[in-house]
C-alpha positions in Angstrom: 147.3 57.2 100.1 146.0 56.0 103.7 145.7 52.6 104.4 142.0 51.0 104.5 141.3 48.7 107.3 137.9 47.0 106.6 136.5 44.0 109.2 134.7 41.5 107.3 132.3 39.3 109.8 132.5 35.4 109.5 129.4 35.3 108.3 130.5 36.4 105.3 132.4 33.3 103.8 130.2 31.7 101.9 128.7 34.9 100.3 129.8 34.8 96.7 128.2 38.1 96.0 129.5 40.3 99.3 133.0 38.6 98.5 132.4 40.3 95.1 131.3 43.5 95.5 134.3 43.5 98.6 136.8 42.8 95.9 135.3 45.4 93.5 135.1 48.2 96.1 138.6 47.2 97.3 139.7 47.8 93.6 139.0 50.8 93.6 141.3 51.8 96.5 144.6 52.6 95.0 146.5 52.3 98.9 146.7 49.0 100.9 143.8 47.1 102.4 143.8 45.2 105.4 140.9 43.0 105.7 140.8 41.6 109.5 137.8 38.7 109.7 136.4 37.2 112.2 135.4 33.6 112.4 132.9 32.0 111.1 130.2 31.7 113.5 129.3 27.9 113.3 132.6 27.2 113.2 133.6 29.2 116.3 130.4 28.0 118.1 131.9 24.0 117.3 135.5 24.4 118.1 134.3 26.0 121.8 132.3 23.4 122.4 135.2 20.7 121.1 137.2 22.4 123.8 134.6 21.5 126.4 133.5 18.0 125.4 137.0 17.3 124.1 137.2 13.9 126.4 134.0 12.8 124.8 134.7 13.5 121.2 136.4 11.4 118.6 139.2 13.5 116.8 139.0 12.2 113.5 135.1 13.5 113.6 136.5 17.0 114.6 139.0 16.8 112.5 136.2 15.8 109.7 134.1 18.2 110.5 136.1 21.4 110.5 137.4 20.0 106.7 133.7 19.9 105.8 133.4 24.1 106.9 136.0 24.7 104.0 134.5 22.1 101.2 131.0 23.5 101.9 131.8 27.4 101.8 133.8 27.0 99.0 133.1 24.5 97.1 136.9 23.0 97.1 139.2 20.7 98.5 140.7 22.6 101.8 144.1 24.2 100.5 147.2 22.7 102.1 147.3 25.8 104.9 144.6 24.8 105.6 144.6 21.2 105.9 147.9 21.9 108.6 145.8 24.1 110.8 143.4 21.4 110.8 145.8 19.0 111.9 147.1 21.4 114.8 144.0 22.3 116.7 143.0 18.7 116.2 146.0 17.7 117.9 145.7 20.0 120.4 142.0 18.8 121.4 143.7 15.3 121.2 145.8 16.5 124.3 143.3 17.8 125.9 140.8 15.0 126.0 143.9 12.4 127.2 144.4 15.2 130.1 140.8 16.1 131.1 141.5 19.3 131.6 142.9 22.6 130.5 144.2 26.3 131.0 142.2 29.3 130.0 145.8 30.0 128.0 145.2 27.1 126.1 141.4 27.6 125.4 142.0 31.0 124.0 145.1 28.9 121.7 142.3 27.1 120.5 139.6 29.1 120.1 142.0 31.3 118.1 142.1 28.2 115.2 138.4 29.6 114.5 139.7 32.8 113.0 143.0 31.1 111.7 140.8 28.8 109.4 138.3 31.5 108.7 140.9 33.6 107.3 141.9 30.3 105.1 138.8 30.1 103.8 138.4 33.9 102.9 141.7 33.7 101.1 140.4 31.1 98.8 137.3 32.7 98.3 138.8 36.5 97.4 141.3 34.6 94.9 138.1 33.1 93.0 136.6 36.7 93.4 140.1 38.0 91.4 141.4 39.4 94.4 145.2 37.9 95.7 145.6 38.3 99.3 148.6 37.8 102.4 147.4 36.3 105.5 148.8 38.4 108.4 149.2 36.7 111.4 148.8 38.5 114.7 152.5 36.4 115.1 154.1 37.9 112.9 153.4 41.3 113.1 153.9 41.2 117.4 150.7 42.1 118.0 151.0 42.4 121.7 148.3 41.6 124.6 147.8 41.2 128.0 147.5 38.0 129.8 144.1 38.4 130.7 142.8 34.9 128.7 139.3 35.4 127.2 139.1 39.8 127.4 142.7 40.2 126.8 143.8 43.9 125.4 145.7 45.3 122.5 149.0 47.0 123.8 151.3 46.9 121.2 152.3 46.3 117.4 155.7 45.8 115.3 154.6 49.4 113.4 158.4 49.3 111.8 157.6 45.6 110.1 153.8 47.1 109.2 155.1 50.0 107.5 157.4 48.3 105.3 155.2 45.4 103.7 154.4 46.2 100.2 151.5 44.2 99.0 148.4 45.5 98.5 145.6 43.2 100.1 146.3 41.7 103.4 143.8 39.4 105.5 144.5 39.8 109.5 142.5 36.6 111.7 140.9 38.9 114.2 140.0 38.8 118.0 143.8 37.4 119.1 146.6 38.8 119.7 150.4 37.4 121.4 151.0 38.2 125.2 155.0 39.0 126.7 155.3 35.2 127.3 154.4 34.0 123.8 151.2 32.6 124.2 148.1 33.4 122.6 145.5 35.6 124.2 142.1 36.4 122.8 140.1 39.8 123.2 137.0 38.1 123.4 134.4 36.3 121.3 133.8 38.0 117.6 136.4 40.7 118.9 137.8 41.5 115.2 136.0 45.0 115.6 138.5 45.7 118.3 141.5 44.5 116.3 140.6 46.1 113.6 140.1 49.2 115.3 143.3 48.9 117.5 145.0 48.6 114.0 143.2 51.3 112.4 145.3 53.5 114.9 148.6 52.3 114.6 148.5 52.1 111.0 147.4 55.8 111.3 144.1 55.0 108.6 141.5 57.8 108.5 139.0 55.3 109.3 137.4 51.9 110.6 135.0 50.3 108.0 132.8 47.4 109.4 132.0 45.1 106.3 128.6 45.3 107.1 126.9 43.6 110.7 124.9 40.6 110.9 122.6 42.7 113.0 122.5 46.8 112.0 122.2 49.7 114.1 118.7 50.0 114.7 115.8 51.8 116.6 114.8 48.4 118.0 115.2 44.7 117.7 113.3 44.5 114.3 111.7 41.2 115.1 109.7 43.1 118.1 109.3 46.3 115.3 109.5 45.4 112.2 111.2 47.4 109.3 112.8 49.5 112.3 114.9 52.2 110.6 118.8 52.3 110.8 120.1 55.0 113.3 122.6 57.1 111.1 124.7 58.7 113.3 126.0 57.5 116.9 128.7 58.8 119.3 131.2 56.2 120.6 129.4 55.7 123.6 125.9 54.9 122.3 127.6 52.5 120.3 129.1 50.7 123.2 126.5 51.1 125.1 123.9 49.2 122.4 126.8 46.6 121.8 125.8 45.0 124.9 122.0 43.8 123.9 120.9 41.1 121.9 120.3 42.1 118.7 123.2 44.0 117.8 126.7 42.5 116.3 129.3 45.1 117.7 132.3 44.3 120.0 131.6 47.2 122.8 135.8 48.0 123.0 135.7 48.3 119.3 136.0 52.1 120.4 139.1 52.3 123.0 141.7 52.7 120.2 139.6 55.2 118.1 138.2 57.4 120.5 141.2 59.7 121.9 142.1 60.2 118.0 138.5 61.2 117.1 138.7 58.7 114.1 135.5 57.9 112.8 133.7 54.3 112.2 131.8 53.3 109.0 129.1 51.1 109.0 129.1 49.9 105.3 125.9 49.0 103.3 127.1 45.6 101.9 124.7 45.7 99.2 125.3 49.1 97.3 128.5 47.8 95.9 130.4 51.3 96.3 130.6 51.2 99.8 127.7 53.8 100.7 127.9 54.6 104.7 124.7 53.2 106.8 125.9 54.6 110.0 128.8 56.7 110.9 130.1 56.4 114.8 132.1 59.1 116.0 132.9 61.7 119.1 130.1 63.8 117.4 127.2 64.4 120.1 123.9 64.7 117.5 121.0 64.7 119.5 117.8 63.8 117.5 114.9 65.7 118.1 113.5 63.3 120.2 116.5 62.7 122.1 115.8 58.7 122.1 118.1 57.1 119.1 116.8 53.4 120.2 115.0 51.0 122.4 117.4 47.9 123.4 116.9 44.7 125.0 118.5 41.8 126.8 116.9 38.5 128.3 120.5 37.5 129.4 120.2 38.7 132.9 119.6 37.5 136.6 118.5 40.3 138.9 120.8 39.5 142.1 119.0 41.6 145.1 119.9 42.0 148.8 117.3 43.4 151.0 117.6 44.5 154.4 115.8 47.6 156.6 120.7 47.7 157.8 121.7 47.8 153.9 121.7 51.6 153.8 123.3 52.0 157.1 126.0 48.9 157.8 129.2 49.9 155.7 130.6 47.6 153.6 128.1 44.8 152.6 127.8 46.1 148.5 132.3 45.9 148.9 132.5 42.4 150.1 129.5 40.9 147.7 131.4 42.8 144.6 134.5 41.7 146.0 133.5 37.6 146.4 131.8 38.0 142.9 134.9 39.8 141.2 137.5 37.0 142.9 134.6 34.0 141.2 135.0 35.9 137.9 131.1 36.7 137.8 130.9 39.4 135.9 128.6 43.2 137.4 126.5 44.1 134.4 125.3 46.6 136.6 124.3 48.3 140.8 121.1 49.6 141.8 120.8 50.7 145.1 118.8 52.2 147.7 118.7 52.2 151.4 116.9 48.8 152.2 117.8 47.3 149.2 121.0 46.7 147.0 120.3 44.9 143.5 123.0 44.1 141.1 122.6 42.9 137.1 124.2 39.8 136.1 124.7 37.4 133.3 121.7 34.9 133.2 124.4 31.7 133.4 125.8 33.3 136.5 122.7 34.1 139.1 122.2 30.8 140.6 126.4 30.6 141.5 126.8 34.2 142.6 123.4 33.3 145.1 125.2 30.6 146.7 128.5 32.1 147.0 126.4 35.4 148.8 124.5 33.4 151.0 127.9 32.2 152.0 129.1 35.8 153.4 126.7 36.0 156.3 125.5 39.4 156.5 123.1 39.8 159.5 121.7 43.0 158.1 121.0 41.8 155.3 116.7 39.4 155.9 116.9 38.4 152.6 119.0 37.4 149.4 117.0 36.3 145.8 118.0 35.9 142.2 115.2 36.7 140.1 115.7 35.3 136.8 112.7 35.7 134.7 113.2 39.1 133.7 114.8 41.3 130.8 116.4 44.4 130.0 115.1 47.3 128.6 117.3 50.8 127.9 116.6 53.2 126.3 119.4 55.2 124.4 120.3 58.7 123.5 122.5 61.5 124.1 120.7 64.2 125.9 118.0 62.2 128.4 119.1 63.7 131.3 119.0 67.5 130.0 115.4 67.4 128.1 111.7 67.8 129.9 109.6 64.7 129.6 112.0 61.8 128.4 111.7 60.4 131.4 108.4 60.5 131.5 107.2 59.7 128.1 108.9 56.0 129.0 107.1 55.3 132.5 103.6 56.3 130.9 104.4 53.9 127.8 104.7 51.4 130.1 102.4 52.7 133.2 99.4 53.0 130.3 100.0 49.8 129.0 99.8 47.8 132.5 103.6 47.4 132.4 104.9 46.2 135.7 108.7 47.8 136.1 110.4 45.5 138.5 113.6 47.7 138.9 114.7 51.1 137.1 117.9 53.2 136.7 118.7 56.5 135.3 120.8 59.6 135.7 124.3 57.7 136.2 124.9 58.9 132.5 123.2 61.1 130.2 122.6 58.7 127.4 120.6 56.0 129.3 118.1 55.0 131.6 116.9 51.1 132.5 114.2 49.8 133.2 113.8 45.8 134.4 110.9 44.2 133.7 109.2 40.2 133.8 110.5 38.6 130.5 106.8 38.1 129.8 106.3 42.3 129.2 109.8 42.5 127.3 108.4 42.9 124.0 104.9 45.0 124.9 107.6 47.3 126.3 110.3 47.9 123.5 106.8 48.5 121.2 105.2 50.9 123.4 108.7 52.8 124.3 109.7 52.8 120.4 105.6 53.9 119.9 105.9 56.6 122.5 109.1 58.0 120.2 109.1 57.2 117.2 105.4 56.7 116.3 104.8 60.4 114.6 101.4 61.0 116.1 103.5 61.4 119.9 105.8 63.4 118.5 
């Protein structure tokens, strides 16, 4: 009987009646069941910013707090493993605070605590469910990662020790793993999708199920469209590709392990109690009849742009301005181009310190350099845009006809997705009209 390895989201604890039908459908799975959780949102959210402000804070209201996460979600005195975690990271943000300062090696220690407690709390709250569970540390099974602090990745596993555990129900903290000098490195925040996956493969399971997502798959943010259907079928890559907008819950790696072993992903429907399938992800290329599977958005960009009548001609400038962003750790979303103008997509936090460190360079082809930050992303996703008649231009009229102004757009650099940039303002008047111009069944 294969192993099932199930990720249950953080926002989860707390749910007596998902814990319940988890532990029913679990039951009926006569093999083991590794359940690999992330943390609890809030929880993660107050332990980062502990980190941060950890010369400001009182301990014992930290320490307090976190206590008050386990009494709350579970109605009961925090167990005695839990009450020692507690103590640690506690103590660690004691340290901290005294110092002033810290390592990104011991940010990701700490941050790690969120899933550590989180897994604490699901313990207690599958045992009132009737299910008996082993915590799993990433420790103790040598689960290996790089040193890259903060987007660390998944290299290795003790497969031997794996293989020979015999209970049935384990619970694995998510999103860390151990690095080659013993400290903790984490793959990123709510990166349990990717361990989960990563351990889907080396435990050779026939599948990853995601315990539900606190935002689905669907054919646009539903508080633009409302009662927008879930997308049934996606291929790795258009599942990666959505993971990086707003109003979906997926860690974009979560694919890596799976991909080259064409195992499949399950998106399970938390409320159906027998574990019915909303959306399967897999190497499968489906294209939909009208090739467009959603519309996704972002607001968390700043639209760095170089202009110049030299840019297309003076080689080098878009090598040194990656370069000096890459070495600040400012992070390319993505590069537009054209001959008198280069324009690169960044995180919103990071426009106005990647401006000042490009003004810096000196470029004298280059008349002017701008962030422009109040705009958003819009893409629009499906397998197939490039090789069918129209797509294209079914999204500029949406947007031409309804007085749209598209400040920059991007296509053909893969066939699943073209982008267009537009004033935050338009964001939602766009995602309507594209996801009208698609889906509405009067256009089709």
């Amino acid at each position: 009987m294969s192993d099932k390895i199930i990720r249950l989201g953080g926002s989860h604890a707390g749910n007596a009646g998902s814990t319940k039908k988890l532990v029913e459908y679990i039951g009926n799975h006569h093999g083991r069941s590794f359940i690999v959780v992330s943390a609890v949102p809030e929880m993660l959210d107050f332990i980062r910013n502990s980190v941060g402000n950890a010369h400001k804070n009182k301990v014992d209201l930290i320490h307090g707090k976190l206590v008050s996460f386990f009494t709350e979600l579970t109605g009961n005195q925090p167990s005695n493993a839990y009450q020692v975690l507690v103590d640690q990271v506690t103590g660690i943000l004691r340290g901290i605070g005294l110092i002033g300062d810290y390592s990104d090696a011991l940010k990701d220690q700490v941050l790690s605590f969120s899933e550590k407690l989180t897994a604490e709390i699901f313990r207690e709250q599958l045992a009132k469910a009737g299910l008996g569970v082993h915590v799993l540390w990433p420790e103790e099974m040598e689960l290996r990662v790089t040193e890259d602090f903060g987007n660390a990745t998944f290299i290795s596993v003790q497969k031997k020790m794996l293989n020979g555990l015999s209970q049935k129900a384990f619970l694995v903290p998510g999103s860390y793993g151990i690095t080659a000098t013993g400290k903790i490195g984490r793959a990123g925040k709510t990166a349990a999708d990717y361990t989960a996956a990563y351990l889907t493969r080396e435990l050779g399971a026939s599948r990853l199920e995601l315990w539900g997502l606190d935002k689905d798959f669907q054919r646009a943010d539903p508080d633009i469209v409302p009662n927008s259907p879930v997308i049934r079928r996606l291929t790795y890559s258009e599942a990666s590709e959505l993971a990086y907008f707003d109003h979906y819950s997926f860690h974009p790696r979560t694919v890596e392990p799976l991909e080259s072993e064409h195992i499949p992903i399950h998106v399970v429907n938390t409320t159906s109690g027998g574990g019915e399938t909303d959306t399967i992800i897999n190497t499968e290329t489906y294209v939909e009849p009208q090739i467009v599977k959603s519309v996704a958005c972002t607001d968390d960009i700043s639209l760095l742009r170089l202009n110049g009548p030299g840019v297309g001609l003076k080689p080098g400038i878009l090598a040194r301005v990656t370069s000096q962003l890459n070495k600040a750790g400012i992070n390319i979303k993505s590069v537009i181009t054209s001959q008198i103008s280069i324009n690169l997509i960044l995180e919103k936090r990071t426009g106005a310190r990647a401006l000042d460190l490009i003004r810096r360079l000196g470029f004298p082809a280059v008349s002017e350099i701008a962030v422009i930050d109040d705009v958003s992303m819009v893409a629009v996703v499906g397998h197939g845009m490039q090789q069918s008649y129209g797509v294209s231009a079914k999204i500029f009229g949406a947007v031409a006809h309804h007085q749209i102004n598209v400040v920059l757009s991007g296509s053909g650099a893969s066939d699943l997705v073209s982008y267009l940039v537009v004033k935050s303002s338009d964001k939602e008047k766009s995602v309507r009209e594209i996801y009208k111009a698609f889906f509405n069944p009067k256009n089709k």
